[in-house]
Structure formats: C-alpha cells, structure tokens
N, C-alpha and C positions, 0 to 999 in steps of 0.2 A: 710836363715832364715826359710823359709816353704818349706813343699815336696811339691815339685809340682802334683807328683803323685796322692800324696792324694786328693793336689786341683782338680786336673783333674778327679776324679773319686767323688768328691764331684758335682761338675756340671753332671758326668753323671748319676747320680743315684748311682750309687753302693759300696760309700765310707761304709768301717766299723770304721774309727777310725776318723771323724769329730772331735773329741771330743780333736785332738793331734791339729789340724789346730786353734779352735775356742776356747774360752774361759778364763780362767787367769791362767797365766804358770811363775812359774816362773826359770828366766833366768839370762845368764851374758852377758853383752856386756860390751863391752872393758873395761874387769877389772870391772864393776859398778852391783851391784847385783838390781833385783828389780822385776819386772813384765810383762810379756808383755800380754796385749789382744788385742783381737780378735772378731769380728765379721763380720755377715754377713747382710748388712742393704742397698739393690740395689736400692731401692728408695728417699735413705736417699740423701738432698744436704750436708748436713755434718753432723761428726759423732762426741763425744767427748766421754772420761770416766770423770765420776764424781765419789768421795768417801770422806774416811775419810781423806785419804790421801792428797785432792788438797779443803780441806773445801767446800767441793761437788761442785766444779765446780768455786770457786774463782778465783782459780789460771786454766788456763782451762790449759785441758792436749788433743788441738785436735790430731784425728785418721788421719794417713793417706790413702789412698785410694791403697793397694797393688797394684790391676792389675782392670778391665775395668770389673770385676765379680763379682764388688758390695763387696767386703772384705776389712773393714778398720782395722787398725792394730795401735797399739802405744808400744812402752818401757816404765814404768815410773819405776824411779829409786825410791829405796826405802821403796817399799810396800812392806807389812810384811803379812804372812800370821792371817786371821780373818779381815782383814779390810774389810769393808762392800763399796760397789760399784755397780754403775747402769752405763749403758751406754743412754749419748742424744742425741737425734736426730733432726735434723732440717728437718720438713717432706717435701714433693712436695706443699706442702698446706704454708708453711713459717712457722709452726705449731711448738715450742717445744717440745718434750714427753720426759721423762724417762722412761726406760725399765731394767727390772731385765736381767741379762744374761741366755740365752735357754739353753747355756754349763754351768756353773757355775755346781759347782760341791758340792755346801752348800749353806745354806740359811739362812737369818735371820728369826729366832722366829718369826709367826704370831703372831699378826696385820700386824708385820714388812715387809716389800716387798724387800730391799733387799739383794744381791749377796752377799757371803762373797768368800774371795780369801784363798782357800783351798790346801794344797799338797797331793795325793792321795801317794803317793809313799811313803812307807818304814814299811808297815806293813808286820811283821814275821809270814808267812801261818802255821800253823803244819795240813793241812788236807790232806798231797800228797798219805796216802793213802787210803784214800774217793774218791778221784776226781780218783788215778788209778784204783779203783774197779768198776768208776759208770757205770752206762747204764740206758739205757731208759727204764728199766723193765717189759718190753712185755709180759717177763716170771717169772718174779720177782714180789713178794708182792709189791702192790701200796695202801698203806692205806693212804688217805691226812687230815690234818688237819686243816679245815680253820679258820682264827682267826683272830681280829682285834687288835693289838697289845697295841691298847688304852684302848680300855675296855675291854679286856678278863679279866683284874683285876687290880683294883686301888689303891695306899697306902690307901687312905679313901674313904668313902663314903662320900655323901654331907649331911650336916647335917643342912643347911641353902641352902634356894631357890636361883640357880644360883649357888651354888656352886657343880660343874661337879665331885672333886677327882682332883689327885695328880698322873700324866701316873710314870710307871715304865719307868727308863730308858734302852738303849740297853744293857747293859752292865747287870744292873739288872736284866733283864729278864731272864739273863742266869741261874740263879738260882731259878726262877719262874717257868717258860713255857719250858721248855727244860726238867727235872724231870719229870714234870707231862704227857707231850707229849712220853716222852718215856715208864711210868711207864703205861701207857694208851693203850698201843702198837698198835699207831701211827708210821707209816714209813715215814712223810714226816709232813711238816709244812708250809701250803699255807698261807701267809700273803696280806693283801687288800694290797693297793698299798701304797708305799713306797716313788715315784715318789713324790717330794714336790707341796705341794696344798695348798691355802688358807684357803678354807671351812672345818670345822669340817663335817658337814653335809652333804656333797660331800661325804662323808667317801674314801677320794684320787682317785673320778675315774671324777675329773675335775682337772688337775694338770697344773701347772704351771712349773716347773724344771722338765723336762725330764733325767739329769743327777746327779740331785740335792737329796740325798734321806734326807728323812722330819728332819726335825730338832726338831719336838716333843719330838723324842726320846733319842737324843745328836748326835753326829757328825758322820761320814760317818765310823773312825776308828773304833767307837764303834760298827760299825754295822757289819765291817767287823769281827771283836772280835767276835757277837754275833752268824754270821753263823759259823764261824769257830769252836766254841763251839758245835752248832749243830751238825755238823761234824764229830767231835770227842765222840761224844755219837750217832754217826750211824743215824744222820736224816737228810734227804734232805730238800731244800729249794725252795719254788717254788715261785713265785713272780705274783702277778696281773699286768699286762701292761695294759695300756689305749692306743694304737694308734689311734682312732678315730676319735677322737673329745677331745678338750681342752677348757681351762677356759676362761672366756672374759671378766676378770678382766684385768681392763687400764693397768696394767705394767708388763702383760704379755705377749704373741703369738700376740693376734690381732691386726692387722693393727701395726706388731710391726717396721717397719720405717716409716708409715706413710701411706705405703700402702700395696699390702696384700704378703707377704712374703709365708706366712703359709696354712695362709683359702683362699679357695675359689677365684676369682674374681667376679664369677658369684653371686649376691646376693642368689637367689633362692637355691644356693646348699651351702651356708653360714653356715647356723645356724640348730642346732639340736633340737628335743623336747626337750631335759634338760635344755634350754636355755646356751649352751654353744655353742660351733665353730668348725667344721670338720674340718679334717687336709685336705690338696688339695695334696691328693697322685699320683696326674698326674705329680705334680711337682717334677724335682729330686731332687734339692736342699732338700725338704723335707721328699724325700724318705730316701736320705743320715742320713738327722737328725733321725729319729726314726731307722734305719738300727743298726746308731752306738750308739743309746743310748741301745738298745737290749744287743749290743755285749761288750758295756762296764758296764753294769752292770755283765754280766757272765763271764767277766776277771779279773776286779777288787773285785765283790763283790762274787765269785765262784758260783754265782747263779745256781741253778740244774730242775730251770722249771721255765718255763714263761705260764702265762695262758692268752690269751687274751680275754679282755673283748668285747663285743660288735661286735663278725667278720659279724655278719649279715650284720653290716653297713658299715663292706668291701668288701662286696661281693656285695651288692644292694645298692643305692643310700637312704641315710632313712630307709635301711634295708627291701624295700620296693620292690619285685618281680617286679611290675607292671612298677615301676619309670627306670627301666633298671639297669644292671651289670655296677658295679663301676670299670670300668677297671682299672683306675690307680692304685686304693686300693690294688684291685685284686694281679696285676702284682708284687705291692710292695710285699705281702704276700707269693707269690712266691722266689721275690729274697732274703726273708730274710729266709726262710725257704733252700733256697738250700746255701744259704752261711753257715746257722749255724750248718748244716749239714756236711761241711767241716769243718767248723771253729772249733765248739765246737761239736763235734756226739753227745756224751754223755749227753745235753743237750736236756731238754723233751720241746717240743712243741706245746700247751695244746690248743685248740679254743673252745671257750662259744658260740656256734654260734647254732641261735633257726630255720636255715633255713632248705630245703630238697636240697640245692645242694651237689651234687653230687663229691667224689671225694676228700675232704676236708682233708681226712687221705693218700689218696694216694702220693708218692712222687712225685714231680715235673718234674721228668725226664717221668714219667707215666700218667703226664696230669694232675693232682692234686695239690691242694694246699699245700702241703707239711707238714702238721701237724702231732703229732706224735698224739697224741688221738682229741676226739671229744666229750661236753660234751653233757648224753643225755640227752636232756630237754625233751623230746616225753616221757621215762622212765618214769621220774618225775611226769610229769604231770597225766598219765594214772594213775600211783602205786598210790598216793594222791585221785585224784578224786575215785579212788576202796574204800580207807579207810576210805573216807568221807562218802562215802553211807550208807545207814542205810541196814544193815546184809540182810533184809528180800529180798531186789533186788539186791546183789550180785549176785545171779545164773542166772542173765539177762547178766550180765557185766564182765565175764571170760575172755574177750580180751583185760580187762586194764591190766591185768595183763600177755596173753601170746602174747600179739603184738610186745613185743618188740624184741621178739624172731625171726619174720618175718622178720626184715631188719637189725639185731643187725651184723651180718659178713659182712655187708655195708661201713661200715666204723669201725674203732678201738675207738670205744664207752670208755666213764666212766660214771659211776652213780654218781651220784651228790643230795646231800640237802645242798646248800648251805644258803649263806646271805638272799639271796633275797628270801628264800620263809618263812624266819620267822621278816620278817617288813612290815610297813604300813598297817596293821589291818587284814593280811594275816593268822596271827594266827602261831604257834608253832607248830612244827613236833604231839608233842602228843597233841597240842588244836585240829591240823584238824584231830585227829580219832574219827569215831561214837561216841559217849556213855557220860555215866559217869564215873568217874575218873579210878574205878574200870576197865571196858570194855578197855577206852583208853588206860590206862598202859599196860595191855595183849598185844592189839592189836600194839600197838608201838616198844613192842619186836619183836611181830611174823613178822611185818613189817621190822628189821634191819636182819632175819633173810635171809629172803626171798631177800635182798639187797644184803648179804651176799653172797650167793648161787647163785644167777643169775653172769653169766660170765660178768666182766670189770672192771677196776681197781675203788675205790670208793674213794668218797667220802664227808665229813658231818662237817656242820658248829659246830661252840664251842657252848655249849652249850647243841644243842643236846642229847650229852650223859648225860646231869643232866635233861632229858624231864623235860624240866622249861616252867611252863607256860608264863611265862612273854615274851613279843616279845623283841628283839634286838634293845638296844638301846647304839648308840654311846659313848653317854655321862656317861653311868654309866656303871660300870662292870657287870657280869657275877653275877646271883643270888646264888652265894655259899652256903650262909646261908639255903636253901633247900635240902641241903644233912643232913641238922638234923633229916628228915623228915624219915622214915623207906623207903617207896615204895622209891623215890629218889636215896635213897642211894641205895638202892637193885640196882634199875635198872642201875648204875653209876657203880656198880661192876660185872651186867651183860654185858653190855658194854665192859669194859675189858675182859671179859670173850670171849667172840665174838672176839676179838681180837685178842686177843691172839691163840684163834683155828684158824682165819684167818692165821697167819703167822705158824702157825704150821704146816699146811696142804696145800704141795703144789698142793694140787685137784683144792684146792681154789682162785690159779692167776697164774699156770704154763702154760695151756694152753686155756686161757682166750679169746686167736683169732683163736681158733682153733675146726673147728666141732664136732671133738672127742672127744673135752674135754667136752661137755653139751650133755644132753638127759632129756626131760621130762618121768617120771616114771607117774603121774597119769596128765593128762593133759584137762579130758573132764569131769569131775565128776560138771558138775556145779549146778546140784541140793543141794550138799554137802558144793560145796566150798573149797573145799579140792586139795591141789594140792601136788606133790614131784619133788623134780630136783636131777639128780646124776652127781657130777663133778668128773673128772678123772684127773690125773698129767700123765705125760711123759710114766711113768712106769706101767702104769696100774693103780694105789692104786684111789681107789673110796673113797667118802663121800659122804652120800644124805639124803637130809632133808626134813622134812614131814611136809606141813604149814595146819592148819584148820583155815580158816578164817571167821567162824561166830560160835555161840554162843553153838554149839551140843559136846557133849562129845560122843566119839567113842571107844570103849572096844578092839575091833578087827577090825581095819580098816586095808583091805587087801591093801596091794602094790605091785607091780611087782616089779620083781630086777632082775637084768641081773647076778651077782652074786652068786652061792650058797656058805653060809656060816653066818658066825654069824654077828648081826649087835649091836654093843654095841653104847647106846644113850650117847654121850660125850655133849650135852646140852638140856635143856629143859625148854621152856621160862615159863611152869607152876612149877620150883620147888621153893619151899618155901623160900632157899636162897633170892630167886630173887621175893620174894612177892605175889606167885604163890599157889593154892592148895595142887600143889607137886599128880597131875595127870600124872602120870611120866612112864619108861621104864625104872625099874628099874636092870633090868638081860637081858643079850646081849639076842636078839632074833637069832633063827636058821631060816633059812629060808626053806620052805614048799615047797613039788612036787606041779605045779600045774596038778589039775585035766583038762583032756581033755576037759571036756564041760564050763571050766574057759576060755579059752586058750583068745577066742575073749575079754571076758571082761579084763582081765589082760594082752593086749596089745601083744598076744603071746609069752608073757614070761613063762619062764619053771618054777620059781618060783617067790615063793612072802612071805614078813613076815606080822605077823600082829602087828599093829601097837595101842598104846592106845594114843588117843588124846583129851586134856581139850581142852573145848569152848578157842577162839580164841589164839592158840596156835601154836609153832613153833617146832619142836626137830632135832636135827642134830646127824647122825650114823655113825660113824668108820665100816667101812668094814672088815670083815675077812674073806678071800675065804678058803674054806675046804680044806684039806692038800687034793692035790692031782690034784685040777681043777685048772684050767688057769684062769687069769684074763681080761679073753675076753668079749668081749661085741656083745651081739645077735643082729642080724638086726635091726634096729630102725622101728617101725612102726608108731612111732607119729603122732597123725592127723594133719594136716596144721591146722594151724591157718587162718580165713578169713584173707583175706586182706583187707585191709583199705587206703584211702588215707592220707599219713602223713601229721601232720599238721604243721605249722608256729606259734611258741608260740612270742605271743609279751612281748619284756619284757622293763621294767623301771627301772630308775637309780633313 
C-alpha cells in the first residue's frame, strides 16, 4: 500500500516526495475505484475524513492508524475527483477540529476552507525543449519580472465601493501577461506566491496549502497550461516560497491534531510579528513537508526558481542575530538546497535574506547555504536613500552608491526593487526621487541606468516601468490608464529600451560574478556627482555608461577608457523620445591621448573621451576598439572604497 521508504525517510528529514505518501490519491482496490487518504496527525486519539461524499461526516469514514508514526490512512470508495473534504480529529484535549488537508493538492474558493480531491497527472508538457536548454544563468541574461497575478490587471475596475474587479484567470493570463512580459524584454516572471492562502492581504506569504496552488486563479491544470505557455515563448518562472512561518487560521497548520505537529512546542518561539506561526524546522516530519512541497512544485508545475521569502528567519531565531542561529532552519536550508541540486540543477535558488551572514550563495559541500543567488537589500537601500537626498549633499554620500561594490564578489548578489518598497506609505520608485515631476522622471531613468550597469542579475516590481505614482495595491490593478500621459509613456518605452540593450549586450550579465567583467571608469568625482562603470563579456567587447546625478550640464566631461577607439551612445536618458531635452551624444566619440600631466587625474589611463551630460542624466556607449589595438584592459587603479560596516535591513510583511 505505501513505500516504506519514503515513510522512512519522511520521519528522517529527508523525504522529497511526501506528497505520494499523504494526501488524496486516487486508487483501486480489489476491483472498487475510489480514494484513499492520508495523513499525518501523532497526537490525534482518532482520525476521520469528512466530505461531500460521506454528508461531512454522517456516515463516518474512520482512519486507520498505519504503523505507531502517527499516519492514519482510509479507502473510501467512490469519490470523484472535486469533491471537497476535511479531515477530524479528536484532540489529546477530547476536542473535535476540522482541518483542511497540508497535501491537498486544490482548494475550495475563499471564504471556503476546504480540500478538494484533485488528479495531478495527465497534463501534456510541450516545454522539453525549455527545460533541456535551462541553467541557472550565472552567465546568462537574468531580467525578473515580479508581479501579482491579481492585480497586475483586472477585467474591471471597481466602480462602486467594495467592489475589488474580476482576476483573470490562469489560462487567460496567457494572453495578458505573457505578450507583454515578453514584448517588455523581460526574461523571467517572478509570481508572489502561489501557495494557497486565505487572506487577500497576506498577498500569499501566510498560506495555508503548501501543495495546493490558489484557486483564485482556476485549477492547478490551468496553471500548468499557463507556465508551459510561458515556456514556449522563452520565459522562466520563478515562484515566491514562504517556508517560515504560516497562517493561524483554525483549519489550517496550527495545533493541526490538536497539538503542535508543525509550530513550535515551545511557546516563545511560536508566533512571528505578522501574527502568524513559525514552521519548527528542528522537526523532521516538517522538514520532509516543506522539502517535498519545493520539489513537487518543480516537477509537477516545471517551476524554474524559487525565491524564498523571509531566510533571515531561517537563519536567526525572529531573524534576530542576538536571539541565536536557527539551527534546525538552518540545516533544513541546506538539505533542500543540496537535494535540488541533484534533483533538479537547473533550478535557480533565490534567498530574500536582509542578514550579513556569511556563505549563503556558497554550495553546501563548501559550508554554505546552498543558494544560487542572494537578494541585495544593502544595494537597495543605499541606491534609494542616494536618490532621496536633495542633489546639494550628494557629494557627501558617494558611498551609497560605490559600497556595494566592496562586498558585491561575497556572495552571487541580484539587484532588486521589488513589492515591498512601493507599499505601506513607502512611496513609488519615482515618488522617492528628489524633486518635482520634472527632476524625478530624469532621475528615475539615470537611476535604472546605473541598475543596469552595475554587475547582478535584476530585478523590478510591475509597475515600475509605468513610474506610477500610485503605491501597490492588491485589490485594484495596475494604473494603465497613465500611459496616456506623454512622460509615462515615454519612460514605459524607455524601459523597453533598457531592456532590450540588456539582452543585447552580453557585457551586461556574462560575467556578472566575475572581477574582470566591472571596473569603475570615474569613481571619486564626488563634488560632481558624476560616476561611469565599464562592463566586459567573455570576449573582451565593452559597454560603459556615464551617470550625472545632480542637476549640472557638462559639455566635455573627460572619462578614462581603457579602450582606444570610438564610442557610440546607443542610449540616453535625456533624448526627447524618452521626455528628455535631447542633451545627447549624438556622433560616436574617438577617444583622446591622454596628456602626461592628466595621467593621475584620469586614473592612469592612456585615453579618454569627452563626454556631454544633461543635469540628472544617464548614457550608455558601444565600444569600438581601433583596427589594430587589443581589447585589453590596463591595470585597474580604482580607489577602494571606505569600508563600512554592513547593515541588517528589517523588513515587513
């Protein structure tokens, strides 16, 4: 009836496929077609299913007790797939509960709580050669797109108070968000979670179905439909995971037979600020459950990244240095990382983690958490706090912008503007730049510039590219109706623009974890403001972009370049396309001997071009090296940047 196997390696920690053991399967016994489930409830004195099937528990259907490891198990003949179903418990306490199923694999439409009995099997993949091409793209364009699949865009808008819109469904979206993701050139499409959850407002990072993906959107097929589409128009899918902490909603995880299966024993290490419930990752029973809910969404659903939310609070107690290392967390983080390593390689493994420990991108076998990237909040926070400043003390504050360069080969970094820094009164990518409208639009390009150009794979919440004032709200879509607007649309077709050079130019994510590929060109100019970075690919071919970031117009701003040769401007965030004066570089520059008594100020490079720069401005240069010179690169002289001690960003859900 069960692999033992798997039960054996579910009690020891290390099951990938709990999900074949537990849950509702359906089966045939002698000759009779119908259902069996499963679960796992070691505190429970007895166990039943209830559904539509037995008039929720009229006709009882009790569990029997497998083996002495807490797993009760029944046949019921005749259940049809969609029938909705809870499993009851009779607690230590003499207590009745209903519980949704932790495997279930679909769920009833909120309000509704519960289980529906689902067949995952017999969806027709056409993505075999997606999945045979993928990799974790080290060297490969990583452009994300992150998006809430609810409100990036609604059939309506609400036209009476309380009325939210009309979600697309999965199936629909494919015609939605897939065009525009690609026509956008976006290389991947990060989705909040998936994972079914109660609360709209949760936005799914308090879920309740770990294998259950949301029913908002229709049924699990449709969703496989939706990636698989994806797929086949060449974009990855990367998924938000919540292992932390879960909802503590009565008919879900907590105290789910009655006592603590899941969370905690210990009170004190129970419950999180968000008022939800830590997973008790010392336990293996629940290391198993989130192990296989990882692995069966990346088998079932072809999933191409998992980004986990929250690792600070796997790595520390509350995410909290002081409070001590979460070993159990910890160790889970590892074994799921070196399983899906073997399991699935090709499978990126992304951690949102705001802490300074150490190691977090390293593999496991090297003492590390095994992660494949790292997001950087340190980044974030410094590049933000730069553009928030008013222009006149930016030549105090050079090091929000070159710190991150000091510990950036530390780990396998990405750059991130995600969700969280355009909700709760936080203000929009272009509300937090200095100025009036005028200023901030500038400066919001020169800023995706400069994101651009700095080495690590990226990425930027929806929205973003329409620099919409309005903050992110769940409940209503994406402010569209703001591309009527000139500047809007300008900078929405900037946007693409930027994009599109990103994947053009492999200078720009080929050698992304690799010294050779960055070099600061002007680095110390801080009375100016003024900085350039030159990225290289594989082969030598350069790109390097020249940012002014306060308010001066510069006719002939000298740069060093390690290249002789011509430099043609393939973008420039002041040309009129794009809402700008059209202060521009309009005819490829030649680059110039430097003169001896230069040599110190131009960072001992042998030449340099000059360069024309509009007040808060960005431009990006194709390289051409003169017939005849190498595409070598002179000594680096760049000054160090101070060091600083990195900080600990706290973040909320």
């Amino acid at each position: 009836m069960f692999d033992n196997f798997l039960i054996h390696t579910f009690h020891d920690g290390n099951c990938l496929q709990a999900y074949k053991i537990f849950g509702a399967h359906f089966e045939t016994h002698e000759g009779k077609k119908g259902v069996r489930f499963t679960t796992y409830a070691p505190n429970a004195r007895s166990a039943q299913v209830v559904g539509e099937f037995n008039q929720w528990g009229e006709t009882p259907c009790y569990m029997e007790r497998y083996n002495n490891g807490g797993i009760y198990t029944i046949f019921v003949e005749g259940v049809k797939e969609f029938d909705m179903y809870k499993f009851r418990f009779e607690t230590p306490q003499g207590d009745i509960i209903d519980k949704a199923d932790p495997y279930a694999y679909f769920s009833e439409l909120r309000p509704g709580t519960a289980s529906k009995v689902y067949n995952m099997e017999g969806y027709r993949w056409h993505d075999s050669k997606w999945i045979k091409n993928r990799t974790k793209n080290y060297d490969c364009p990583l452009n994300i797109y992150e998006a809430s699949l609810g409100s990036w865009k609604m059939k309506r808008e609400s036209e009476g108070e309380g009325d939210d819109g009309e979600y697309y469904s999965y199936e629909e979206l494919i015609d939605e968000i897939i065009p525009y993701v690609k026509k956008m050139g976006y290389t991947h499409l990060e989705v909040m979670p998936l994972t079914e959850f109660p609360f709209d407002g949760s936005w799914g990072y308090q879920a309740t179905g770990f294998y259950s993906a949301t029913s908002r959107y229709g049924q699990p097929k449709q969703l496989m439909k939706f990636i698989d589409a994806c797929h086949q128009e060449g974009i990855g899918v990367i998924m938000d995971f919540v292992p932390a902490h879960f909802v503590k909603d009565s008919h879900g995880l907590h105290m789910y037979d009655g006592g603590f299966v899941y969370d905690y024993n210990d009170y004190n290490r129970r419950y999180s600020p968000w008022d939800s419930v830590y997973f008790d990752l010392g336990k293996n029973e629940v290391r198993s459950f989130l192990l296989s809910s990882v692995e069966f969404f990346a088998t079932y659903y072809h999933i191409d990244g998992f980004r986990f939310d929250a690792v600070s609070n796997l790595i520390y107690y509350e995410g909290n240095k002081n409070l001590g290392e979460n070993i159990g967390a910890m160790e889970w983080m590892k074994r799921l990382n070196g399983h899906m390593s073997g399991y699935h390689p090709t499978v990126m493994m992304i951690a949102e983690d705001s802490t300074d420990y150490p190691g977090v991108t390293k593999p496991v076998g090297e003492h590390g958490l095994g992660f494949d990237y790292k997001w950087d909040l340190g980044w974030m926070n410094d590049t933000l706090k730069y553009f928030q400043e008013d222009p006149v003390y930016r030549q105090y504050d050079s090091h929000f912008i070159t710190f991150s360069m000091a510990y950036f080969y530390s780990e396998r970094f990405l750059l991130e503007f995600s969700h969280d820094e355009v909700v709760h009164g936080k203000a929009t990518i272009i509300n937090k730049m200095w100025g009036l409208h005028g200023d901030k639009l500038a400066q919001v390009k020169a800023l995706y510039v400069y994101m651009m150009l700095h080495p690590g794979k990226k990425l930027n919440f929806m929205g973003n590219e329409l620099a919409e004032y309005k903050e992110w709200d769940e409940s209503k879509s994406l402010g569209w109706d703001i591309l009527k607007y000139p500047d809007h649309d300008a900078f929405h077709h900037f946007t693409q623009k930027l994009n599109e050079i990103y994947l053009k130019y492999p200078a720009l994510y080929e050698m992304d974890y690799d010294l050779k590929g960055f070099e600061w060109l002007v680095v110390d100019d801080h009375d100016q403001c003024v900085f350039a970075i030159e990225r290289k690919d594989k082969a030598g071919n350069a790109i390097i972009a020249v940012m002014n970031f306060v308010g001066n117009t510069h006719e002939k701003y000298k740069v060093p370049v390690n290249i002789e040769g011509s430099y043609k401007e393939i973008l420039n965030t002041d040309q009129a396309v794009y809402s700008g004066k059209n202060i521009v570089n309009p005819r490829a520059i030649r680059s110039k001997k430097t003169k001896l008594n230069e040599k110190t100020k131009l960072l001992n490079k042998d030449h340099y071009i000059e360069v024309k720069l509009a007040p808060f401005s960005a431009c990006i240069f194709e390289v051409k090296p003169k017939k005849g010179t190498t595409k070598k690169t002179t000594k680096k002289t760049t000054k160090k940047t101070p060091k600083k001690t990195k900080r600990v960003i706290k973040k909320t859900k």
